[in-house]
C-alpha positions, 0 to 999 in steps of 0.5 A, a space after each residue: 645284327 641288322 635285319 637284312 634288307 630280305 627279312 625286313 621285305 618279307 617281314 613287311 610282305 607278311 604284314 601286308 598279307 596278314 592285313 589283306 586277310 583280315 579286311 577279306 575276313 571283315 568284308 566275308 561278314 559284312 556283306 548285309 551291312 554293305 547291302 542295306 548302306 548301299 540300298 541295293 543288293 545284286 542277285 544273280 538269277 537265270 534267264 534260260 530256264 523257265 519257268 523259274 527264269 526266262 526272258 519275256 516279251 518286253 526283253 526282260 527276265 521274269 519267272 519265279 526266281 526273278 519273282 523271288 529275288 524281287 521280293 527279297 530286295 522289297 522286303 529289304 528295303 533296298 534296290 536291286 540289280 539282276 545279273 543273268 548267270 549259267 548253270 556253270 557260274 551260278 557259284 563262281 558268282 558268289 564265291 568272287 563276290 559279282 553277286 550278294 545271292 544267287 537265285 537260280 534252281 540251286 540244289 543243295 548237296 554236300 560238293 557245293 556245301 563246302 564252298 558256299 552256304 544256303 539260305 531255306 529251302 524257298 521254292 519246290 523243284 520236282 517231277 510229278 504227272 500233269 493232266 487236264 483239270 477235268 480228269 480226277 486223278 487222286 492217286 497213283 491207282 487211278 493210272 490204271 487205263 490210262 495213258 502217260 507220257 514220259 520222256 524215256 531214261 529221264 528221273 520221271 521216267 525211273 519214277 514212274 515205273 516204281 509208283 505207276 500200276 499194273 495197267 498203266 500205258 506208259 509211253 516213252 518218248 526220246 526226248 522232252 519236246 516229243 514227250 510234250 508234243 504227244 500230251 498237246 496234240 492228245 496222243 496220250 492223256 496224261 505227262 509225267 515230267 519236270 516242274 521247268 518243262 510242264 510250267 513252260 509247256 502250260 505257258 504256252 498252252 493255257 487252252 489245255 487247263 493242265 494241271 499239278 496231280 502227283 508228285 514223283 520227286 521232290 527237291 527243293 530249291 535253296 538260296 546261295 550264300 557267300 561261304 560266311 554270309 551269316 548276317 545275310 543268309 539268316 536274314 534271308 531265313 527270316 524273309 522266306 519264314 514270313 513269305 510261308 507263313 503269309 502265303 506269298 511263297 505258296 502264291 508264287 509256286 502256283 503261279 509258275 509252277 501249278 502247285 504250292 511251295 508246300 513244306 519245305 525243308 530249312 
């Protein structure tokens, strides 16, 4: 008996199926090959959050995941072309392949594991207290007197209460522009709070000489993948491993953030 002319078409439909997975499964591990054959690689970054990415006076992106994305395309060898993303579509990005990495403040947890894959850590995210250059702060005892700022209900805000002494004058503001406000006017001596809002407010007020002195929270941040990308994420690694080891990633935290990249987690 003759196949019917439904079987030979879902025959042929199985087939074309089955060779459209295999090129997507080619294609999945192949990104670092098409990358250095092309010499330019795509790296989606944000714009709206600095200090790690915001948009400067000449109109364009800088801060330190552009700094960062920058150095992985020299060390590679090839050009490259920034694509501004959201926190919203910093994923969706890689998974549909409109970028080959993403370089966004992206933290790694269990949810975003499943669909993508992350390079080392490259850069620290954290909430610590900031004060001028010229007051010793040491430890958390040395709190003891003096006042801080603090956005009220915010992770530095919980954070403080658990480290901060008896003796502390904390003072709790409704939202992070006030919080900053009370610090650059002088309405309290120190500010606790998050290493985007402390960078951006150094940025703008140099004349304070404010500084990184204690560290509330950490959590770093890491490189996205495309789920599979082990030739480019392991090059990647290799990158970031030299960056530690030469310096140039603790150059790029003191620059931005006011403080060393220091260990960070593979």
């Amino acid at each position: 008996m003759k196949p019917s002319t439904h079987t030979k078409r879902f025959f042929s439909l199985g087939i074309a199926a089955a060779a459209l997975l295999l090129a997507a499964g080619a294609q999945a591990q192949s990104a670092l090959d098409e990358v250095m054959k092309a010499k330019k690689i795509t790296i989606a970054i944000p714009t709206d959050f600095p200090p790690y990415g915001f948009v400067g006076t000449d109109l364009k992106p800088q801060g330190l995941d552009i700094d960062m994305a920058n150095y992985i395309a020299a060390k590679l060898g090839v050009e490259i072309e920034l694509t501004p993303v959201s926190s919203a579509n910093r994923v969706p990005y890689l998974q549909t392949r409109k970028a080959d990495l993403v370089i966004s403040t992206l933290g790694k947890n269990a949810e975003r594991e499943k669909v993508i894959d992350f390079t080392a850590a490259y850069s620290p995210f954290f909430q610590a207290v900031f004060a001028p250059k010229s007051m010793s702060i040491k430890s958390f005892a040395d709190l003891a007197g003096k006042s801080v700022g603090v956005t009220r209900g915010a992770i530095e805000d919980q954070e403080l209460s658990k480290l901060a002494p008896a003796g502390t004058d904390v003072k709790r503001f409704e939202d992070n522009n006030a919080t900053v406000s009370s610090f650059v006017a002088g309405q309290v001596q120190l500010i606790a709070t998050g290493a985007s809002v402390a960078g951006n407010m150094m940025a703008k007020n140099p004349q304070l000489n404010t500084e990184y002195k204690l560290l509330l929270k950490d959590s770093p941040n890491f490189i996205g993948v495309a789920k599979g990308e082990d030739k480019l994420r392991l090059k990647v690694n290799e990158i970031i491993a030299a960056g530690k080891k030469a310096g140039d990633l603790d150059r790029m935290a003191v620059k931005w953030l006011g403080r060393p990249a220091g260990d960070l987690p593979q």
